[in-house]
N, C-alpha and C positions, 0 to 999 in steps of 0.2 A: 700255759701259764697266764697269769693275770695281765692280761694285753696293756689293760686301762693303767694299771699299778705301774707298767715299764713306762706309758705314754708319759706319766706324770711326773717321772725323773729322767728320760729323753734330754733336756735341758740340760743337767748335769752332765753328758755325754760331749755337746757341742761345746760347753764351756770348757772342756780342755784343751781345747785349742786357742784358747785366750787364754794371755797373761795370769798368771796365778795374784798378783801382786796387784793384776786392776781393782781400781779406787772402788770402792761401793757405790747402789746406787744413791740417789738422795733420801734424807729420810722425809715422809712425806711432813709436812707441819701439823704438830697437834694441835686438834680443833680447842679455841680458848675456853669454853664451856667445861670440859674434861680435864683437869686440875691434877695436876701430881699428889698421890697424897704422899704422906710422909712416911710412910713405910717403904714404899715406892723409892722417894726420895735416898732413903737410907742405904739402901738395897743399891742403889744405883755409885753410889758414892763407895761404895766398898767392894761390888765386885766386880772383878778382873776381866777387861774385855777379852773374850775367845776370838780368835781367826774361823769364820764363818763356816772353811771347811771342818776343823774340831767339832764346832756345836751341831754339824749335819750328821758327823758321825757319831754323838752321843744321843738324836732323835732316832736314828735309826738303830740301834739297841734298842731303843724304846718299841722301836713297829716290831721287831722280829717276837715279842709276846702276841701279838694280836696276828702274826702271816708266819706261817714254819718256813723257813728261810733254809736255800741250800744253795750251793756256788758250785759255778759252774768253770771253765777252763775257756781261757780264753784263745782262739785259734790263733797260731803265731805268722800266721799267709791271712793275715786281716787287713781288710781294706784300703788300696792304698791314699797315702795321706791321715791315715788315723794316727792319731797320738796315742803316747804310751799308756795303758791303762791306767785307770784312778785304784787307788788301793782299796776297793768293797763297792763304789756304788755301783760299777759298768757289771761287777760280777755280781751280784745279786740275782737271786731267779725265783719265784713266788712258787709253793705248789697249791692248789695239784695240779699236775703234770698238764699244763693246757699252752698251746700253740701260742709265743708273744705276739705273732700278728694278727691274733683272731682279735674283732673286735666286740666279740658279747667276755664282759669280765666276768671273772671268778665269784662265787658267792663270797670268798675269803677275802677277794682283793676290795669289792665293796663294802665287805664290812670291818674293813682298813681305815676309811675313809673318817668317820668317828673319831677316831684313836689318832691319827696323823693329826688335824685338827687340832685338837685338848695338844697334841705335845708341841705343835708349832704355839701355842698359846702358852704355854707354859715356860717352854725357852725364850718366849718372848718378856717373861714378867722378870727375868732375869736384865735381861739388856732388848730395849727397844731398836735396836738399831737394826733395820732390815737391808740386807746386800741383794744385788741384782738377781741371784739363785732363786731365794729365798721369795722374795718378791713374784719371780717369776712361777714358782711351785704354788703361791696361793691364788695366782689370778686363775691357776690351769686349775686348780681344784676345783674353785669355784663355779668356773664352766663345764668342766667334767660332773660336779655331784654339788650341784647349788642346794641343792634341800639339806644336806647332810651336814654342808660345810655351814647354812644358817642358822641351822636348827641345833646343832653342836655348837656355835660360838656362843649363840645367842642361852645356851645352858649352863655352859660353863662361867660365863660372864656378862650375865645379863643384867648388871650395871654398866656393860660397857669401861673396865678397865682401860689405864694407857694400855697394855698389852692389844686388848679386843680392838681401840679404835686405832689403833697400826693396823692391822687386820683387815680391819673395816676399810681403810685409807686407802688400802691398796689394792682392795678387790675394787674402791670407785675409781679409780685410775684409769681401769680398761671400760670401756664399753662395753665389749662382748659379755665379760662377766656380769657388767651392770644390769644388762639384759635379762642374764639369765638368774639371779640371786634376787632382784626386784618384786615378781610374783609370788616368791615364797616370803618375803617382808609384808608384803601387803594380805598374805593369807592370815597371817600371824597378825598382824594390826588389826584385820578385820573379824578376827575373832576373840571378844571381851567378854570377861577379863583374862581367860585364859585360855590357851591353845596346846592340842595334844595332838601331834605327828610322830610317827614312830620311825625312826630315820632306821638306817641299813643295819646297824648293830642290835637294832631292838628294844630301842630307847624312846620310853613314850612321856617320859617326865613332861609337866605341864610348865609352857614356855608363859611370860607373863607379854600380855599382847603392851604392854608400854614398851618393855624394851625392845620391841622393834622400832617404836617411836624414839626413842635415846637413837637405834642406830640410823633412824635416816635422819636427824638433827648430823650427826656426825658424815653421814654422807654427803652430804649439800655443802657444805664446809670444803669440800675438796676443790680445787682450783678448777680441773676441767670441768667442761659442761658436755656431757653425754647425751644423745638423743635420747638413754633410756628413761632418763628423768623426764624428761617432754613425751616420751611416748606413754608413760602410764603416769603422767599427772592429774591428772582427772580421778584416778582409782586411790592417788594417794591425797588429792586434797575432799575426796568423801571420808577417806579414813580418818584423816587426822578431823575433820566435822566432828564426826561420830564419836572420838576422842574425847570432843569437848562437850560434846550434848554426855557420854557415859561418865566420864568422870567430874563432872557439875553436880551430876544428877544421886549417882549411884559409885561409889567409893567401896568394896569390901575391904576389911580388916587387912589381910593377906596382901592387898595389892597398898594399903596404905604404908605396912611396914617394910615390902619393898620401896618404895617411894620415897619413903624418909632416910635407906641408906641409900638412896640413889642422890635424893639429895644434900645429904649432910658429905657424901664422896665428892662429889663436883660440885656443888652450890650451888643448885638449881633452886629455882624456884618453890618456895615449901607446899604449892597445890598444884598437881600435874599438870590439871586445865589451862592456867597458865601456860604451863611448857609449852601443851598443845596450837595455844595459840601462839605463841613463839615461831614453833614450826611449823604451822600454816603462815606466820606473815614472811619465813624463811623462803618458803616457797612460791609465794606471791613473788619475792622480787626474784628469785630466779627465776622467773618466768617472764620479768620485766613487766607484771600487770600492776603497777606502781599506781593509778591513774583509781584502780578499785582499790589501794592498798590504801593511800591518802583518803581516799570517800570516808570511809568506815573509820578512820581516825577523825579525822574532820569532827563527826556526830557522835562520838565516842561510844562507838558500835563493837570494839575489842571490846570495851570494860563491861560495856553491857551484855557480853556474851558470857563472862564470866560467871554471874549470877541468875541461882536456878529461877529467879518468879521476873528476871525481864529477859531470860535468854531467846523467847522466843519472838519477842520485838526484835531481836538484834538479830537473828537468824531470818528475820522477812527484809532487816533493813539490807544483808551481806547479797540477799536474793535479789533485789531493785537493784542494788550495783550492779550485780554481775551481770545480769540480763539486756544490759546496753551495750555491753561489747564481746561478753563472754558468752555467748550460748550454747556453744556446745559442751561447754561445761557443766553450764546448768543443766542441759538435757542429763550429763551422763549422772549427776547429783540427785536428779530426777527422780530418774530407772533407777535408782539404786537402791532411795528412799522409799520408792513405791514394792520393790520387791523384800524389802524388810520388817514393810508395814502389812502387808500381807498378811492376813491369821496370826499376827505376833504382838503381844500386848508387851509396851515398853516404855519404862519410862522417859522416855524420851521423845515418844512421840508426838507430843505438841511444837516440839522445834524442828523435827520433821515435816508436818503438817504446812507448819508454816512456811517452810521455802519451798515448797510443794503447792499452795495453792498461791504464789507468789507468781510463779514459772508455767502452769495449769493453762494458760489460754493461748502457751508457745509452743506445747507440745500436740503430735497427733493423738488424738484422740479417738478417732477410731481405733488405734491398737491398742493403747493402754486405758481407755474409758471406762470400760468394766473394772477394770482393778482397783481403780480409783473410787468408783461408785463403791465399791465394797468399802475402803476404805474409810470414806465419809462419810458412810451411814450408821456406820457403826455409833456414833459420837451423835448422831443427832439429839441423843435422849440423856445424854454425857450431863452429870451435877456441874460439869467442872466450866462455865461459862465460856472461855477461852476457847477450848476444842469445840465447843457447839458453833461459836460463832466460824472457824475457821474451816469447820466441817461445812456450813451452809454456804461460809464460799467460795469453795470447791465446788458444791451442790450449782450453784447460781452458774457457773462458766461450763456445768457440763449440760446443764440444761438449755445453750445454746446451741447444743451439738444435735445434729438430727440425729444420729444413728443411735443419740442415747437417750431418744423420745421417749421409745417403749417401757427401757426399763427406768427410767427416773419415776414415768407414772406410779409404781407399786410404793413409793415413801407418800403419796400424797397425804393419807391420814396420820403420818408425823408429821407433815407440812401443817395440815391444816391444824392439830395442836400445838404448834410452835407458834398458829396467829394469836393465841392469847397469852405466849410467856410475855415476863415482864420486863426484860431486855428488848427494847427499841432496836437497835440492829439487828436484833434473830428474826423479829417480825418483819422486818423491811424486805430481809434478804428471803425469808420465806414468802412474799409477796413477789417479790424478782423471781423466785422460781416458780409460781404460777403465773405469773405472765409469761414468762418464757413459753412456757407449756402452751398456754394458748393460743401462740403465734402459729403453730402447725397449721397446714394447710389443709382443708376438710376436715378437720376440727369441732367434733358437737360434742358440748355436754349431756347427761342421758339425766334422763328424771328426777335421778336420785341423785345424780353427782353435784347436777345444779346447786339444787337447796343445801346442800350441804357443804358447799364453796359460799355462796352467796349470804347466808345469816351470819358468820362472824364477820364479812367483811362493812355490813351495816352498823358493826360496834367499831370498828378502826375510823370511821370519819371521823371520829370527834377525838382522834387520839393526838397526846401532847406534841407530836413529831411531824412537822408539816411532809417531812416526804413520805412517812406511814400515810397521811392521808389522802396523798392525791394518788400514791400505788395504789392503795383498795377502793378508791373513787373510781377511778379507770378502770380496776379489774372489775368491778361491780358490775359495769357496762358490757364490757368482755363476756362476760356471763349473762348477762339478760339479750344479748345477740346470739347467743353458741346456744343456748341449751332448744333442744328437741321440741319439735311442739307440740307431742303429748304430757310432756314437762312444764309448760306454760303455766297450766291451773295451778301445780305444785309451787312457783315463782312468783306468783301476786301477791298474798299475804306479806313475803319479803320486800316485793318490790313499794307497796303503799306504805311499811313502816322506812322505807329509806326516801321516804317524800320532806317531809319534815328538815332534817337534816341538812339534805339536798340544798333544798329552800332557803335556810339559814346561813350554810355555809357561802352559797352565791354571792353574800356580802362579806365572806372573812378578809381580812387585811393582807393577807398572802394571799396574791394574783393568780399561783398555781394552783392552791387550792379552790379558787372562786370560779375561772374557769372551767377545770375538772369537775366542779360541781354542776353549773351549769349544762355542760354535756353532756353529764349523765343524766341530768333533771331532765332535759327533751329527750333521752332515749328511754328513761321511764314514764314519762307522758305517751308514747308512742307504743313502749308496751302493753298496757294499760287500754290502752287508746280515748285517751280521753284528746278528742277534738278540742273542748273550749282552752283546758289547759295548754296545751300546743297556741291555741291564738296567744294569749294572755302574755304568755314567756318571753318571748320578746320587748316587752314593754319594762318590763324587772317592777312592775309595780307592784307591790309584796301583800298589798290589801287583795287586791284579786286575783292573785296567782292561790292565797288562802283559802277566798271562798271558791275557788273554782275545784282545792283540792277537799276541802268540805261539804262541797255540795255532791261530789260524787259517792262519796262516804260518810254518810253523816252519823253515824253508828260511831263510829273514830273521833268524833268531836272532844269528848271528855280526856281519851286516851290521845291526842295530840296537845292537847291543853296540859297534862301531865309529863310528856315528853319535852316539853319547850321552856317550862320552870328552871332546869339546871342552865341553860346558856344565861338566865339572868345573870349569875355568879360568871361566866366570863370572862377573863383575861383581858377581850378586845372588846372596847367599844361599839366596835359597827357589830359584832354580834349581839351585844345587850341592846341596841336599837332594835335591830330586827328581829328580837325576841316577844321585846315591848309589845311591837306591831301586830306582828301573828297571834299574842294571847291576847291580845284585843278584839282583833278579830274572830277569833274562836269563840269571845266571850259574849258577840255583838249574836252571832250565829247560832249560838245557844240560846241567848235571851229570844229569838224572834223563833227558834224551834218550840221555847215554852209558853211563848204568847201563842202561836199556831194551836198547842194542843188543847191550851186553854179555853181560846174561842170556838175549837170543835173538840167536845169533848167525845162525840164517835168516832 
């Protein structure tokens, strides 16, 4: 016989030995979000409360369609201290004919489980009033056959009736069931918008992943506070995330018009996202993170979650929070985001992203680097400005990591076309990841790599963004030190058009750009090797630092004369001076080249 089937009314057995007439137990408090409605209402006002044992025995008529039921005779040399049999539950006996103590159940008796379920929910829409039996029959189900008893309520009543949140009430009562009913809640929330498990009857109907969200609102509501809530809090505050980034984003029809009788039954909220954040901030204070719960209201980081073109600001701001006190949170928010971002194109993924490269320089990265690299790169070439930038950085904190030297190197030719998009921060941060790159130890540029790094970065000095200019000032350098010395020859053409510049910029009104300038000016005199220039530079006297670079290349005199006309239009003053200067110069050095040819005309 059905071992498991007798386990689950066992209960019924010991309670005859207790008072027939004890008081029920308490009813749990309905959660205030879940509202009587008025059929409910009406229904309750008209019908006839049953004595608990009546309605047990009009469920079970109900079970013997779904278990062939035969009785059996009760031995009159029975145990002593037993009480007088109950009239059907003690005699009960399930076929087919299998041993009550064996503990592997019957394929019948499991596919009971279903059917018990819908009829305890059903005599509940009748009268809410759950007695200590009764109570005690749902928490054992629960723990007996958690998928069955979930995925069954959550079918029958996936708005969450009062019936359902009785239900719900009493399985969060116990622990143990909390336990074991929690991981099939979070299967179902983590799969949007809809979820198909075929429970033991054979029932694969598609569950709507909110109303798992409706039942753990309804859970938390419950006075005690269970480790099982704390022990899979993490899984359920990614879900409920994921919640808000899918339905902000992505709404289908189907989930809309359940939604609307979900909220027009209890007066929720008219857009779920809301709910969702609802019950994320439910859950923040049951966890007593009150401290992250105030931040993000503070800078009004809810409301900004709610909408789809600043959710992702407000998903790097909930990131900063949490990452001060909560981290192992964020790790598990992480890993979660990173294994969904994975080969998975979603709309969602930019508020992913963004608490993702939030949290990026907290996590190991030698185990999850690669995934993330994948991740990243994908976006680099992304129309959608947002993801590029957040993709670069990511890009920028893995390129500090050694172990992800080798393979960051294969994006450098998106690197180096992202030096001339027209987003200042995509260039900067693609700038940060070649210097990073460069910092590696034994480190040489090969020939080809050189000149091919080094001429866009001779266009970024003069670019509107001071810290664009002193990253490719420095990196310039970087690269006139690294590159090979059969690479040398390759590198001079670049290196005498970044003289000019160099030179000019040495006076700009931002310090860090003047210095950086300068420093690389003496490491391209040294390249170069132009001796007199090396003396001259120290002095910054801008006349003979000129001729000293015109006399070495006097062929360049015309084409530095035409390179030096745009700083007249300049912004800064000390630039338009020391533009004056040098085309002065240029012009003194030209005239005394054509008096030269003149007076020797061989």
């Amino acid at each position: 016989m059905a071992g498991r089937f007798f386990r689950l009314f066992r209960v019924f057995r010991r309670n005859r030995k207790t008072d027939p007439g004890a008081a029920p137990a308490e009813h749990p408090e309905e959660p205030e979000q879940f509202q009587q409605g008025q059929d409910d209402a009406a229904m309750d006002g008209t019908q006839e409360q049953e004595p608990a044992h009546g309605r047990f025995h009009k469920m079970l008529k109900r079970f013997r369609q779904f278990l062939p039921i035969r009785r059996r005779k009760i031995s009159p040399m029975g145990t002593e201290g037993t009480a007088e049999p109950d009239s059907g539950l003690t005699e009960l006996q399930a076929e087919p004919d299998v041993s009550p103590d064996s503990a592997v159940p019957s394929q019948d008796s499991d596919a009971a489980v279903p059917a018990i379920v819908r009829s305890i929910h059903q005599s509940l829409m009748c009268s809410v009033m759950v007695d200590a039996r009764l109570a005690t029959n749902i928490v054992r189900l629960a723990e007996e056959h958690p998928d069955d008893v979930v995925l069954t309520l959550l079918r029958c009543a996936p708005s969450c009736d009062r019936a359902a949140a009785v239900m719900w009430q009493t399985i969060a009562s116990s622990g143990p069931a909390m336990e074991k009913v929690l991981p099939t809640l979070l299967h179902v929330m983590e799969n949007w918008p809809l979820c198909s498990i075929c429970t033991s009857d054979e029932d694969n109907k598609d569950v709507f992943a909110l109303a798992a969200t409706l039942v753990l609102r309804v859970i938390m509501q419950v006075p005690q506070r269970h480790e099982a809530i704390m022990h899979y809090s993490d899984s359920l505050f990614t879900a409920l995330l994921l919640h808000i980034f899918t339905t902000t984003q992505l709404m289908p029809a189907e989930v809309n018009n359940f939604w609307r009788e979900c909220q027009e039954q209890h007066h929720l909220p008219k857009k779920p996202n809301r709910f969702a954040v609802q019950a994320m901030k439910a859950l923040l204070c049951f966890l007593h993170y009150d401290n992250e719960l105030m931040a993000m209201e503070r800078k009004c980081g809810w409301e900004t979650l709610l909408r789809a073109d600043t959710q992702h600001y407000a998903v790097g701001l909930l990131a900063r929070v949490m990452r001060r006190d909560l981290m192992p949170l964020c790790y598990h928010v992480a890993h979660q985001f990173i294994r969904r971002l994975i080969g998975e194109e979603a709309r969602w993924d930019l508020s992913s992203l963004a608490f993702l490269v939030e949290v990026l320089d907290c996590l190991n990265l030698s185990d999850c680097g690669y995934c993330v690299l994948e991740i990243t790169s994908k976006h680099l070439q992304s129309e959608c400005r947002q993801r590029r930038r957040l993709a670069l950085r990511g890009l920028v904190v893995l390129s500090k990591e050694p172990s992800m030297a080798r393979p960051i190197r294969s994006l450098c030719r998106s690197f180096l076309q992202l030096l001339s998009d027209a987003d200042g921060e995509v260039v900067s941060m693609s700038l940060s990841v070649f210097t990073n790159m460069l910092k590696r130890k034994h480190l040489r540029l090969s020939r080809t790599a050189a000149p091919k790094l080094a001429e866009p970065l001779v266009l970024l000095f003069d670019h509107d963004k001071s810290h664009v200019q002193v990253l490719s000032i420095h990196l310039f350098c970087k690269a006139m030190n690294l590159v090979v010395e059969e690479g040398k020859k390759a590198m001079e053409g670049i290196v005498k058009q970044s003289l000019l510049p160099l030179i000019l910029h040495c006076h700009d009104e931002n310090l860090r750009v003047a210095d950086a300038s300068r420093e690389t000016l003496h490491c391209a005199a040294t390249f170069l090797k132009n001796t007199e220039l090396l003396c001259v530079l120290p002095t910054e006297d801008l006349s003979k630092i000129a001729e000293c670079v015109l006399a070495q290349d006097r062929n360049r005199a015309a084409e530095h004369l035409s390179r030096a006309l745009p700083y007249l239009d300049s912004p800064q003053e000390s630039l338009r001076e020391a533009a004056v200067s040098f085309i002065g110069t240029v012009g003194m050095f030209m005239n005394k080249g054509a008096q030269g040819r003149a007076a020797d005309p061989q």
